[in-house]
DOSEVEX-881876 format. One line per field, with one value per residue (C-alpha): residue number from 1; x, y, z. Coordinates in Angstrom, 3 decimals, always signed. Layout:
num	c(NUM ...)
u	c(X ...)
v	c(Y ...)
w	c(Z ...)
//
This chain:
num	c(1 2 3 4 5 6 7 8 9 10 11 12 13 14 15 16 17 18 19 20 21 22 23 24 25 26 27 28 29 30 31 32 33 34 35 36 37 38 39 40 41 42 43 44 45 46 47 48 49 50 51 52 53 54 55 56 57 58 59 60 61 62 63 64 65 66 67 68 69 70 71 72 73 74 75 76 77 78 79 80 81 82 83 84 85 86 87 88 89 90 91 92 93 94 95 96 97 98 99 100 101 102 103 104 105 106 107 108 109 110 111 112 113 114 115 116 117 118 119 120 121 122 123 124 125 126 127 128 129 130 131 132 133 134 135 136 137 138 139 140 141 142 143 144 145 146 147 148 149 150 151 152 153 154 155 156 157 158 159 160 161 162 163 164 165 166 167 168 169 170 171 172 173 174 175 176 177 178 179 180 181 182 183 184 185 186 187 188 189 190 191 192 193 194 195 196 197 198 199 200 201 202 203 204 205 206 207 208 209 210 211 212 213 214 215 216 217)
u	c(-48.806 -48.030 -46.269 -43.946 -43.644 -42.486 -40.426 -38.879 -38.644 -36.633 -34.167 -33.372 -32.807 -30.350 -28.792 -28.190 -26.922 -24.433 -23.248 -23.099 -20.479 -18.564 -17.121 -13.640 -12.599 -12.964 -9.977 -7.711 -5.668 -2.485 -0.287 +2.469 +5.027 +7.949 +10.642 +12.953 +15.240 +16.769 +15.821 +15.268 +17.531 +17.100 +17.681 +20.009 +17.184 +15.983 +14.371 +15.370 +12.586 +12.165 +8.758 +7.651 +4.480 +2.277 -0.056 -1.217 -5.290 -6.303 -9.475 -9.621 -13.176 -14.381 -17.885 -20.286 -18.056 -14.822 -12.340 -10.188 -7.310 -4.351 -0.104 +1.795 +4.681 +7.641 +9.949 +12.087 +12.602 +11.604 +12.671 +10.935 +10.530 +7.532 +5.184 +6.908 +8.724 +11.973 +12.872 +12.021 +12.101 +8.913 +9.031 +6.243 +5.697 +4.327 +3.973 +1.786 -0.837 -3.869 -7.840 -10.251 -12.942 -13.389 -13.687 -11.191 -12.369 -14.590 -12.143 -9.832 -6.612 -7.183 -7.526 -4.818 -2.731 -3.612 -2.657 +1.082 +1.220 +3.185 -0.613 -0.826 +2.310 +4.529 +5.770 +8.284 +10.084 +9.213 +8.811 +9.250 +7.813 +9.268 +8.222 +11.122 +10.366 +11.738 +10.279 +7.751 +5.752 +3.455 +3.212 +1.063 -3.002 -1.830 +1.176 +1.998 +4.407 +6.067 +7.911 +9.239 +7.100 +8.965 +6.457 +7.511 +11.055 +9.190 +9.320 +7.610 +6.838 +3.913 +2.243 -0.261 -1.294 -1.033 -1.466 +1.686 +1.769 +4.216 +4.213 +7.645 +9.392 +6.900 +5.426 +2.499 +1.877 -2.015 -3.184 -6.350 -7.521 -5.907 -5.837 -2.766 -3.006 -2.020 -0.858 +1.496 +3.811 +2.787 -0.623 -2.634 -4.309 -8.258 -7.431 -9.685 -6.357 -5.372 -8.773 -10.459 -13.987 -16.326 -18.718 -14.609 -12.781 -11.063 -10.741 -7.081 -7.418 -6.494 -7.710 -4.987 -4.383 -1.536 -0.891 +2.207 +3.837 +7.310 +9.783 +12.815 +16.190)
v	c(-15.162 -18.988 -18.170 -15.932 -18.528 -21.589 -19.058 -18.283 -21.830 -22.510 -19.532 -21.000 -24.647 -23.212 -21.460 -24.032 -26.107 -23.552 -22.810 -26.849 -27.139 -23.871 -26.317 -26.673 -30.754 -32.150 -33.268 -31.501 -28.332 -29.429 -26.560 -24.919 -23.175 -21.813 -24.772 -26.146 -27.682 -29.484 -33.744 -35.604 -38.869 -41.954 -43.425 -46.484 -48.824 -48.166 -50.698 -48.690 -49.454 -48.980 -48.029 -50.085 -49.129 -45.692 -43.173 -39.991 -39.596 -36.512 -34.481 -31.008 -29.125 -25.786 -24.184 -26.866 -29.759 -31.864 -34.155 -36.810 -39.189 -40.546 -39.594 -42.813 -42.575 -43.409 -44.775 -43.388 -45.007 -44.768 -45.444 -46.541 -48.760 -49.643 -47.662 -44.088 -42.850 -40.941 -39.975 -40.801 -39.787 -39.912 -39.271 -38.679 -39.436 -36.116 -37.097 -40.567 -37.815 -40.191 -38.679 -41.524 -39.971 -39.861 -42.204 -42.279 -40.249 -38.315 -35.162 -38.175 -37.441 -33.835 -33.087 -35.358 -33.350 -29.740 -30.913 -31.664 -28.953 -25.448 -23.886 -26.522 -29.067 -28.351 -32.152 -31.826 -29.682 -30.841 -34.655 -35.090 -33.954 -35.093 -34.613 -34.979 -35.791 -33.274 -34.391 -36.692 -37.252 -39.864 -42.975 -45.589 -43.638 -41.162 -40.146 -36.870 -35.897 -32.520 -32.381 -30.273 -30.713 -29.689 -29.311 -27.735 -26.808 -24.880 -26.502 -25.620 -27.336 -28.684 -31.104 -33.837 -36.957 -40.428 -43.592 -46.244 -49.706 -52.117 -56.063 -58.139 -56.523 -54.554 -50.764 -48.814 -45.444 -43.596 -40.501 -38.906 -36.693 -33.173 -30.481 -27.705 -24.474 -25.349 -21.837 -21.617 -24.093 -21.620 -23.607 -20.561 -21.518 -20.386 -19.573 -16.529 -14.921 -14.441 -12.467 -16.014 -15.208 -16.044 -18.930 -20.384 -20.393 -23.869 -23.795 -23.058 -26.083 -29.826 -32.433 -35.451 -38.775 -40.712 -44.137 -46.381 -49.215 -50.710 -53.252 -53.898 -52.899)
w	c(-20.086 -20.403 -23.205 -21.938 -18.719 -20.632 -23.317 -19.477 -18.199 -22.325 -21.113 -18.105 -19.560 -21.893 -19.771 -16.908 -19.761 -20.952 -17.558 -17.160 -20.865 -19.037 -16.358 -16.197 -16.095 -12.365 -9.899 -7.179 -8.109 -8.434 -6.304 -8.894 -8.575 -9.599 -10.424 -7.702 -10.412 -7.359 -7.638 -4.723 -3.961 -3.574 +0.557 +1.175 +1.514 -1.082 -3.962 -7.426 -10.150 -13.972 -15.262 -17.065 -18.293 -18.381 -18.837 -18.943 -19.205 -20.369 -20.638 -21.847 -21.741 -23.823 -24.644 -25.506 -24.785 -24.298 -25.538 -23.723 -24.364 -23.236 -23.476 -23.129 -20.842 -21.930 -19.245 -16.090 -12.523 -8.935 -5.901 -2.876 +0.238 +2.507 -0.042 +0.452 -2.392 -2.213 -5.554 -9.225 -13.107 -15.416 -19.394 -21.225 -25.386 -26.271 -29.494 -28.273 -27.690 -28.495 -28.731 -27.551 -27.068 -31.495 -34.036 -37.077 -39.823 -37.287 -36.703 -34.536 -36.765 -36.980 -33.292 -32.572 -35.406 -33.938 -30.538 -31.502 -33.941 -32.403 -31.459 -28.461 -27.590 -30.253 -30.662 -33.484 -31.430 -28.174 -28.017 -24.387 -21.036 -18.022 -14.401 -11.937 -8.067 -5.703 -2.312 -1.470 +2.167 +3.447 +1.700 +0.551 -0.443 +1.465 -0.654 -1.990 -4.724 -5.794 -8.793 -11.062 -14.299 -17.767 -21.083 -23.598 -22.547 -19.407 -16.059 -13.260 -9.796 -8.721 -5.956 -6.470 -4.319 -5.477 -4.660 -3.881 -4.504 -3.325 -4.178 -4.264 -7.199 -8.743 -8.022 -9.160 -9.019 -9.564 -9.085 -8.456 -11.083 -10.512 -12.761 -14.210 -15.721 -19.578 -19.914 -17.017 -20.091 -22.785 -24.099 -24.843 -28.016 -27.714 -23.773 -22.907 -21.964 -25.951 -26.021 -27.581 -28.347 -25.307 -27.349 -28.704 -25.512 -23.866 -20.730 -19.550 -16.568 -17.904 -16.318 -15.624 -14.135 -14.082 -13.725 -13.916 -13.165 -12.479 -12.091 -9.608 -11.110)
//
């Protein structure tokens, strides 16, 4: 009998601990929909800014485990007054896609490899996301953004809050962590939706912050 009881008590430590590795990354679900393709403009008043600086964090979370990284961003602008934002342009370096959570020579450069190659981001072909701001309310921590997000050639809208800066002639932009649907841009490598094995799949949800800063034009 206290054999079977602990052999229990071992089933039900494994499996809380699978269930635990099933979890899709953490943040807000970032609303999408279908693409507006129509960009907000910028209001007389306006300060216009260049970004300067960027990044995409990344974390991406399967059976047993997870990876994270970073995607540099690669410039755009913004523009904005008292800490609301009216319109604004962000490019991203697919092929920057970085894994930090390896070392080199410990599956770093293959990971980072598979990711650009046509299963995942498709890089060669696709070097550049960009997410376009089509309306923006509140402002300051209390700021939040819809855009029309373009991977892969597919764009599609979506709304995420963020945090906005202002200081003299500089701006910075953070958001929370929030989370999009990879497939919704055609990212269905090992997505259970592909009929991926159960003990193979990644999870479909990425996990994303981003963070950037600028300077006045």
């Amino acid at each position: 009998m206290k054999l079977l009881f602990r052999f229990s008590c071992l089933l039900l430590i494994l499996g809380l601990s699978l269930t635990a590795c099933k979890k899709a990354p953490k943040g807000v679900d970032a609303k999408t929909s279908a693409a507006t393709n129509t960009a907000a403009t910028a209001n007389a008043n306006d300060k216009m800014f260049t970004i300067t600086d960027g990044q995409l964090q990344w974390t991406g979370t399967k059976v047993g485990g997870q990876h994270s990284g970073t995607v540099k961003v690669s410039g755009g602008n913004v523009s904005a007054s008292n800490g609301k934002i009216s319109s604004g342009t962000v490019n991203i370096d697919m092929s920057s896609i970085t894994v930090t959570d390896l070392k080199a020579g410990d599956g770093k450069e293959d990971l980072e490899g598979h990711l650009k190659n046509a299963d995942f981001f498709n890089t060669d072909t696709h070097p550049t996301a960009t997410f376009k701001v089509t309306s923006a309310s509140g402002s300051g921590s209390s700021t939040s953004i819809t855009g029309d997000l373009t991977i892969k050639g597919i764009t599609k809208s979506i709304t995420v809050p963020a945090n906005i800066a202002m200081a003299g002639d500089k701006i910075s932009v953070v958001t929370p962590s929030f989370k999009i649907n990879r497939t919704d841009w055609d990212v269905k490598y090992g997505s259970g939706l592909i009929g991926t094995a159960a003990d193979k799949i990644i999870h479909d949800e990425i996990g994303l912050v981003l963070s950037l800063t600028g300077q006045a034009k």
